[in-house]
mmCIF file of the N, C-alpha and C atoms, coordinates in Angstrom:
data_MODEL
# 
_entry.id   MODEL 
# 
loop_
_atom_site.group_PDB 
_atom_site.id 
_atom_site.type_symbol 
_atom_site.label_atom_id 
_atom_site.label_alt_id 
_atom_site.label_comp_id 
_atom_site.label_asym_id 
_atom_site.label_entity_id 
_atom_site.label_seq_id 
_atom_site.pdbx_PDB_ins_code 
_atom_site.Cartn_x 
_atom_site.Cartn_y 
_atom_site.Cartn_z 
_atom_site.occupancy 
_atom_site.B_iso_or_equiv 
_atom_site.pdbx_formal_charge 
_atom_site.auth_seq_id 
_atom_site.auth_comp_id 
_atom_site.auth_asym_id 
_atom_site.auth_atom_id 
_atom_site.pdbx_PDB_model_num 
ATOM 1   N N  . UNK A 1 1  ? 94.554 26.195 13.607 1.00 0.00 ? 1  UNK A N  1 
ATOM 2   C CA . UNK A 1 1  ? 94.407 24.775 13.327 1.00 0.00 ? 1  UNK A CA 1 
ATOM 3   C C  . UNK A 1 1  ? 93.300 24.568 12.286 1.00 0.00 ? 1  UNK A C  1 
ATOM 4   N N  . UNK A 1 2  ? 91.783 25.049 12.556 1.00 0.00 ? 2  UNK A N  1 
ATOM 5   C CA . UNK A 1 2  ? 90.946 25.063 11.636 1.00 0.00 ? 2  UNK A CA 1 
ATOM 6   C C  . UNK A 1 2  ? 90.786 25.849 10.868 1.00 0.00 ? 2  UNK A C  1 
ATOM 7   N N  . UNK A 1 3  ? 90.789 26.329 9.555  1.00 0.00 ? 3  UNK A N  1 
ATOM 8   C CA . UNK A 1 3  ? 90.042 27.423 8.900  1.00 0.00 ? 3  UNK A CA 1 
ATOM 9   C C  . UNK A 1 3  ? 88.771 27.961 8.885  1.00 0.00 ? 3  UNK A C  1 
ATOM 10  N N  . UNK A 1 4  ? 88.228 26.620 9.278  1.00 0.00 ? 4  UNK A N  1 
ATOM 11  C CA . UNK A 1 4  ? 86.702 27.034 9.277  1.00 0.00 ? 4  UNK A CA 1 
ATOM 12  C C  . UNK A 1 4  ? 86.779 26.962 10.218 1.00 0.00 ? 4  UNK A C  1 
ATOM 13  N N  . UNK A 1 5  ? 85.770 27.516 11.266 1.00 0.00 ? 5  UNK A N  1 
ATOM 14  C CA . UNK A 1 5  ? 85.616 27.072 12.543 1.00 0.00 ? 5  UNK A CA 1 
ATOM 15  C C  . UNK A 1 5  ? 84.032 26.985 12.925 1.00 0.00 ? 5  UNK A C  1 
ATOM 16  N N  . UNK A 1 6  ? 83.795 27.500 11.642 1.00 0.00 ? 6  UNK A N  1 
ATOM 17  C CA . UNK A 1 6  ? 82.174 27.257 11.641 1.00 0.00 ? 6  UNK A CA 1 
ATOM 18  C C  . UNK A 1 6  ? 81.765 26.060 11.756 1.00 0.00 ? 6  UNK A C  1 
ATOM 19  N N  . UNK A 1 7  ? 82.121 25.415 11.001 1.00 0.00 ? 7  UNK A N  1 
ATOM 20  C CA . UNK A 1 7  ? 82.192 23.898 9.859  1.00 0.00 ? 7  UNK A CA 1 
ATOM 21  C C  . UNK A 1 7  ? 82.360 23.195 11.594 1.00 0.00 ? 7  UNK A C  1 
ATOM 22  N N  . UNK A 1 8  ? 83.097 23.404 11.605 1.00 0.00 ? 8  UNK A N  1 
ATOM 23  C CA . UNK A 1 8  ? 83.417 22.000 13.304 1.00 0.00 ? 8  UNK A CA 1 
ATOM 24  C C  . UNK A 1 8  ? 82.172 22.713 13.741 1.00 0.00 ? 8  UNK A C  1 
ATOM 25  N N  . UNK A 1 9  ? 81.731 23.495 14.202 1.00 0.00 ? 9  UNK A N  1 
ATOM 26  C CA . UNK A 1 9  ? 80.789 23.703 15.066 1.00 0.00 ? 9  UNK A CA 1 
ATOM 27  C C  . UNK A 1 9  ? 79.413 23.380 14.744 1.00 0.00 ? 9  UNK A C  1 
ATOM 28  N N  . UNK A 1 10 ? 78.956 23.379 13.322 1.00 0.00 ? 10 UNK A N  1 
ATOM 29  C CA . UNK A 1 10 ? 78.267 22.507 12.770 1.00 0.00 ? 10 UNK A CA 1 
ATOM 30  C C  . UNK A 1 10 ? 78.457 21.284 13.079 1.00 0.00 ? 10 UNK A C  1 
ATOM 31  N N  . UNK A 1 11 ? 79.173 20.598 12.441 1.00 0.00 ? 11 UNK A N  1 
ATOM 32  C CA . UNK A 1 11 ? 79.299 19.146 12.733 1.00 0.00 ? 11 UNK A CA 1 
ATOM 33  C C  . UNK A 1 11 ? 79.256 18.642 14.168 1.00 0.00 ? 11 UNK A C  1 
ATOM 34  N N  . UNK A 1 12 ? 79.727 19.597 15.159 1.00 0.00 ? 12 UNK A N  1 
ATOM 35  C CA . UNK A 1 12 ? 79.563 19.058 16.267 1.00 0.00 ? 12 UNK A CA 1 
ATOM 36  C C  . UNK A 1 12 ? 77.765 18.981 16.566 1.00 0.00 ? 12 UNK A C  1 
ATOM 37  N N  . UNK A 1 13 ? 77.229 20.117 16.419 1.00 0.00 ? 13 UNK A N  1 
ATOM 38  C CA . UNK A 1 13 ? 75.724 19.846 16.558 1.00 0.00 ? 13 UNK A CA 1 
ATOM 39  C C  . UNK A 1 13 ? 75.192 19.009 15.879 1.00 0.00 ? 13 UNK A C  1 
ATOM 40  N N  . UNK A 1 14 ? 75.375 18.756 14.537 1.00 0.00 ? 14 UNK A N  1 
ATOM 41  C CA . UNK A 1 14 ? 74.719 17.497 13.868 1.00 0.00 ? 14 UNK A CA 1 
ATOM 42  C C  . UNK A 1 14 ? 74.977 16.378 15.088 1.00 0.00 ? 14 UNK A C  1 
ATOM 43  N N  . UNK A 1 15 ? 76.245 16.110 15.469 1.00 0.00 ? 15 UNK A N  1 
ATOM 44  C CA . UNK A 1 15 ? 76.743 14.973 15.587 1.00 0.00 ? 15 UNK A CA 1 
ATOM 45  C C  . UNK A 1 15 ? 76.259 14.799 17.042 1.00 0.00 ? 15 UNK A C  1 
ATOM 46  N N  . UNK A 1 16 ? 75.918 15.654 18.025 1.00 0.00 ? 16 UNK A N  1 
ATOM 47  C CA . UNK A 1 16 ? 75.170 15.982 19.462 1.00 0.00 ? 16 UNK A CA 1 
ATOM 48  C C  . UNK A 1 16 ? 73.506 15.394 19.004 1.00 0.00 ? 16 UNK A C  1 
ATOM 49  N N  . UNK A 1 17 ? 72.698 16.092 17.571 1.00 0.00 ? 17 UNK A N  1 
ATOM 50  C CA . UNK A 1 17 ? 71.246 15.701 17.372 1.00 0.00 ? 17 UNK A CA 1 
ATOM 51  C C  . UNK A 1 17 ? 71.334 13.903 17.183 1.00 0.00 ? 17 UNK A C  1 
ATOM 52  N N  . UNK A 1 18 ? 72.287 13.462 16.198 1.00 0.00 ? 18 UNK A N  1 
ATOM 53  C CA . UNK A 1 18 ? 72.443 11.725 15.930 1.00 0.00 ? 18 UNK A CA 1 
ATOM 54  C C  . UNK A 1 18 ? 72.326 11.375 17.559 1.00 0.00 ? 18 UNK A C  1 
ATOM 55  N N  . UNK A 1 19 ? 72.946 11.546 18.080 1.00 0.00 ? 19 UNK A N  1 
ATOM 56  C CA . UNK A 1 19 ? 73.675 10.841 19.417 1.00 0.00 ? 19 UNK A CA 1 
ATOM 57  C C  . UNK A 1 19 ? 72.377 10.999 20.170 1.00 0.00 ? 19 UNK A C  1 
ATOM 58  N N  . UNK A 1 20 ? 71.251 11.910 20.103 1.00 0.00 ? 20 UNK A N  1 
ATOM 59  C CA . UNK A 1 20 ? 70.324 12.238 20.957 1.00 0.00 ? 20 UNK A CA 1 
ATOM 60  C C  . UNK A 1 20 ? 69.609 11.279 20.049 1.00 0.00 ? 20 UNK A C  1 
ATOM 61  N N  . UNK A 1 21 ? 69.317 11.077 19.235 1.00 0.00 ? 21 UNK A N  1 
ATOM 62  C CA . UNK A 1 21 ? 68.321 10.534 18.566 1.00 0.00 ? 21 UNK A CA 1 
ATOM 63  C C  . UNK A 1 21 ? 68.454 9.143  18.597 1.00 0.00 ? 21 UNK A C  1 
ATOM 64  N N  . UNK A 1 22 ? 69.879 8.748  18.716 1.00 0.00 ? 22 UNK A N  1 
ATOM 65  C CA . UNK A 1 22 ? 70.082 7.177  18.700 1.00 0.00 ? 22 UNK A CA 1 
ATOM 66  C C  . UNK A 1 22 ? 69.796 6.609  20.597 1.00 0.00 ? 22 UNK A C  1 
ATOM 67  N N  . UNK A 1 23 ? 70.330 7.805  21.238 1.00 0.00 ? 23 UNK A N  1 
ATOM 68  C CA . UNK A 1 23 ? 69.908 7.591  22.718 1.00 0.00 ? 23 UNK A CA 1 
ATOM 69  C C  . UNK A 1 23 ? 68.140 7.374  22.925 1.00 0.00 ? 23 UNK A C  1 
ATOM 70  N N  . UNK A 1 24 ? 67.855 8.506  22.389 1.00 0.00 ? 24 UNK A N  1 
ATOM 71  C CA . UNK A 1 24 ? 65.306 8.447  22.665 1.00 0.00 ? 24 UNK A CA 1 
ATOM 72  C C  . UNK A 1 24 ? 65.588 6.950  22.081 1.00 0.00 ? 24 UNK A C  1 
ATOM 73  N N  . UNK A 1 25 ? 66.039 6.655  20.761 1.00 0.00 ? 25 UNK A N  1 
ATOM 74  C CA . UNK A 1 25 ? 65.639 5.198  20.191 1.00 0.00 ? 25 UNK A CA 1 
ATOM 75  C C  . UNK A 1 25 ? 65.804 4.036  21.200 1.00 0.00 ? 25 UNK A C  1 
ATOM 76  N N  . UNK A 1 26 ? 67.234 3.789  21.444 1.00 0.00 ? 26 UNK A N  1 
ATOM 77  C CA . UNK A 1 26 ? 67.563 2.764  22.741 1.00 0.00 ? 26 UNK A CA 1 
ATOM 78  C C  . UNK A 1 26 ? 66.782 2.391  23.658 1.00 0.00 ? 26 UNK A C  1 
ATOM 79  N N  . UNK A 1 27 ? 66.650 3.824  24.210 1.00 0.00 ? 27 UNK A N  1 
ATOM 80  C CA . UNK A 1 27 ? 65.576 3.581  25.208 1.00 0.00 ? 27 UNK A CA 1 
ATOM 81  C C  . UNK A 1 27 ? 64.869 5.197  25.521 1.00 0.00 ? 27 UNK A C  1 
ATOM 82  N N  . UNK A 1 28 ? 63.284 4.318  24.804 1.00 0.00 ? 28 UNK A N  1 
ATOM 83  C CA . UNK A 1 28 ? 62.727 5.333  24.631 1.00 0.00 ? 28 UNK A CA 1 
ATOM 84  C C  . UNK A 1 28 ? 61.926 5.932  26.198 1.00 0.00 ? 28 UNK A C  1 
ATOM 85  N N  . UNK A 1 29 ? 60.984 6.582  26.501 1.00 0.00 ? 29 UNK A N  1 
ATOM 86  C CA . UNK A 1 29 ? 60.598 6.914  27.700 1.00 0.00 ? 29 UNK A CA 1 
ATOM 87  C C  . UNK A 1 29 ? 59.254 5.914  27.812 1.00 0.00 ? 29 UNK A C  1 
ATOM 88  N N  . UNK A 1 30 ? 58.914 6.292  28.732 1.00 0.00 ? 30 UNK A N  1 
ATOM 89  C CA . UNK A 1 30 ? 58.338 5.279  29.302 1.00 0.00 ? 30 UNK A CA 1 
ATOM 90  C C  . UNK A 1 30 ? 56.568 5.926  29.061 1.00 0.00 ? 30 UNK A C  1 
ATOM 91  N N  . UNK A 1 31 ? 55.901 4.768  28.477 1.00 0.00 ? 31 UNK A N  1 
ATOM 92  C CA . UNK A 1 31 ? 54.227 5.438  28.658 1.00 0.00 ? 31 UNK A CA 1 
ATOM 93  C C  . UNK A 1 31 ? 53.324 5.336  29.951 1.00 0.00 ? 31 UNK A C  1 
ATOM 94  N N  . UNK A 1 32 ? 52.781 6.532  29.932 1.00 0.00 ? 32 UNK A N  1 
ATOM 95  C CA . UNK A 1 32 ? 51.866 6.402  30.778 1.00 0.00 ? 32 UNK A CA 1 
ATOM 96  C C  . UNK A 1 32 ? 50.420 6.136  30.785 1.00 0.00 ? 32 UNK A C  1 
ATOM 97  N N  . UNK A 1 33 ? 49.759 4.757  31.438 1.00 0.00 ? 33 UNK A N  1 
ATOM 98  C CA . UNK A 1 33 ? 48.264 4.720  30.591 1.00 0.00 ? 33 UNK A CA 1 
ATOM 99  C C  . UNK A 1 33 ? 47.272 5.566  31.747 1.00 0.00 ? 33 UNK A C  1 
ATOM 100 N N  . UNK A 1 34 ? 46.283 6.090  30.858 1.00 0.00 ? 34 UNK A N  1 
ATOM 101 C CA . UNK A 1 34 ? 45.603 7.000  31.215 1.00 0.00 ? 34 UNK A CA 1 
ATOM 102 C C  . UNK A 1 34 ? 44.049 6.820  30.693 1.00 0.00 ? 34 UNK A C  1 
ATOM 103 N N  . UNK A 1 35 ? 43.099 6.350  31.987 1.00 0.00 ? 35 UNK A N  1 
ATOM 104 C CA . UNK A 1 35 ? 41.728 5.942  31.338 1.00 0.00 ? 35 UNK A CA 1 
ATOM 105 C C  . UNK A 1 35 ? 41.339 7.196  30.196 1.00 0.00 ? 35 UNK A C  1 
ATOM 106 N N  . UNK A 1 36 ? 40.249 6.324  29.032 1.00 0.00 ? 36 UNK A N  1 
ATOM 107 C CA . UNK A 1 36 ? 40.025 7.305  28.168 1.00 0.00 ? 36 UNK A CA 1 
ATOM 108 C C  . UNK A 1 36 ? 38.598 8.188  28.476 1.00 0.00 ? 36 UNK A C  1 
ATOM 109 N N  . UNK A 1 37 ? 38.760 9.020  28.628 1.00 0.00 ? 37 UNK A N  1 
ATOM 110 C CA . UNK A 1 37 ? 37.832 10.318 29.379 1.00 0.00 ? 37 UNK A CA 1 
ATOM 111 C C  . UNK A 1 37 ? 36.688 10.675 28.068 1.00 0.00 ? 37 UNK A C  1 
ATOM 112 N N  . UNK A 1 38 ? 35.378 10.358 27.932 1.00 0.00 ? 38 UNK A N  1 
ATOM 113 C CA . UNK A 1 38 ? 34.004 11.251 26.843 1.00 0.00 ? 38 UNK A CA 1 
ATOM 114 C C  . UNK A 1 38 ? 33.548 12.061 27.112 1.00 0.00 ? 38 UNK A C  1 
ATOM 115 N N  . UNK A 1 39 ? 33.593 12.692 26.499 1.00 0.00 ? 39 UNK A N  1 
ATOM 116 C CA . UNK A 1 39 ? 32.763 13.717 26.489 1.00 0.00 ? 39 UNK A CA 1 
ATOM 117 C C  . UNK A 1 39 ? 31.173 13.569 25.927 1.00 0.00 ? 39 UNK A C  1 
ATOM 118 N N  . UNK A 1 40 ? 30.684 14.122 26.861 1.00 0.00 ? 40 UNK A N  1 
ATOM 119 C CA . UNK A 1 40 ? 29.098 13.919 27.303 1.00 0.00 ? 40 UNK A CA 1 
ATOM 120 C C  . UNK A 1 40 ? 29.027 15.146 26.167 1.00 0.00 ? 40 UNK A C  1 
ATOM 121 N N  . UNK A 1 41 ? 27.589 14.913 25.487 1.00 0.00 ? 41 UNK A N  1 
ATOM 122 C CA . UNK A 1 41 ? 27.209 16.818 24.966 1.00 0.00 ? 41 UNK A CA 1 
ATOM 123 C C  . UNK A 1 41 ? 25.961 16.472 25.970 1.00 0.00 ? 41 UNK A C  1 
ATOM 124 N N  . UNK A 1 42 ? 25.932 17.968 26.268 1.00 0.00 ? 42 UNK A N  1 
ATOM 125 C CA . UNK A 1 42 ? 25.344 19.091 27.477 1.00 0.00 ? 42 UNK A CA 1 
ATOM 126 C C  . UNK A 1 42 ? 23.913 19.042 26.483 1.00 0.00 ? 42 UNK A C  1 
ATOM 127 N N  . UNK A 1 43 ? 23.155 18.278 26.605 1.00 0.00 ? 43 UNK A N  1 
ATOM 128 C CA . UNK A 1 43 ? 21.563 18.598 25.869 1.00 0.00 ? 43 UNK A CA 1 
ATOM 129 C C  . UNK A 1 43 ? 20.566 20.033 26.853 1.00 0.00 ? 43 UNK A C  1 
ATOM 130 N N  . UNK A 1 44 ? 21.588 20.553 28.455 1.00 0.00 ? 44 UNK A N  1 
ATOM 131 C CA . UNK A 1 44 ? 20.308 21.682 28.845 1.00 0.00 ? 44 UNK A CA 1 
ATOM 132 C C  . UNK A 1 44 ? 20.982 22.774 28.151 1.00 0.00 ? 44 UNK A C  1 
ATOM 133 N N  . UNK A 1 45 ? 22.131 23.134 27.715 1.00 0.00 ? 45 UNK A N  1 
ATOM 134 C CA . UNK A 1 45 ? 21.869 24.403 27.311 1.00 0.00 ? 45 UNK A CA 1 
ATOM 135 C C  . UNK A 1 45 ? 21.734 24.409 25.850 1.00 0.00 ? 45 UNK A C  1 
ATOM 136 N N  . UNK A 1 46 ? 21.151 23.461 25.106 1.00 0.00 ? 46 UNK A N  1 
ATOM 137 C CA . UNK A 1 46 ? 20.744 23.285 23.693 1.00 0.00 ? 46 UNK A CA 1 
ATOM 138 C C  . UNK A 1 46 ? 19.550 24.473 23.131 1.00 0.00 ? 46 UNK A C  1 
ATOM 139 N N  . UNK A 1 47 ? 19.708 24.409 22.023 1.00 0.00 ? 47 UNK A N  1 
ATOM 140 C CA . UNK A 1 47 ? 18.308 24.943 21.620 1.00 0.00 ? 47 UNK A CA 1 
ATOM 141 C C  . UNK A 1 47 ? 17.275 24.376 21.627 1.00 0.00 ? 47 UNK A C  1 
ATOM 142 N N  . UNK A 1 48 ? 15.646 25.113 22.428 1.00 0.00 ? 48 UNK A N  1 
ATOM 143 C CA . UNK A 1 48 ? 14.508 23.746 22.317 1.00 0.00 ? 48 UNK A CA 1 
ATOM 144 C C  . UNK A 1 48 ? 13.518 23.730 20.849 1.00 0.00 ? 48 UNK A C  1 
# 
């Protein structure tokens, strides 16, 4: 039926990455908020 059979199998993966990509867009995942954490610098093990 095909000659190529590469060629479809390509296109099918392109056409699997669109479909994934238009699905994350739709609806993307969900964020999670997360207090923002500082970092202290350590002044005892400094040089005196």
């Amino acid at each position: 039926m095909f000659r190529r059979p590469i060629l479809v199998v390509i296109l099918l993966l392109v056409g699997l990455l669109v479909a994934g990509l238009l699905a994350v867009g739709a609806f993307p995942p969900g964020v999670k908020q997360q207090p923002v954490e500082r970092v202290l610098p350590n002044d005892r093990f400094g040089p005196r």
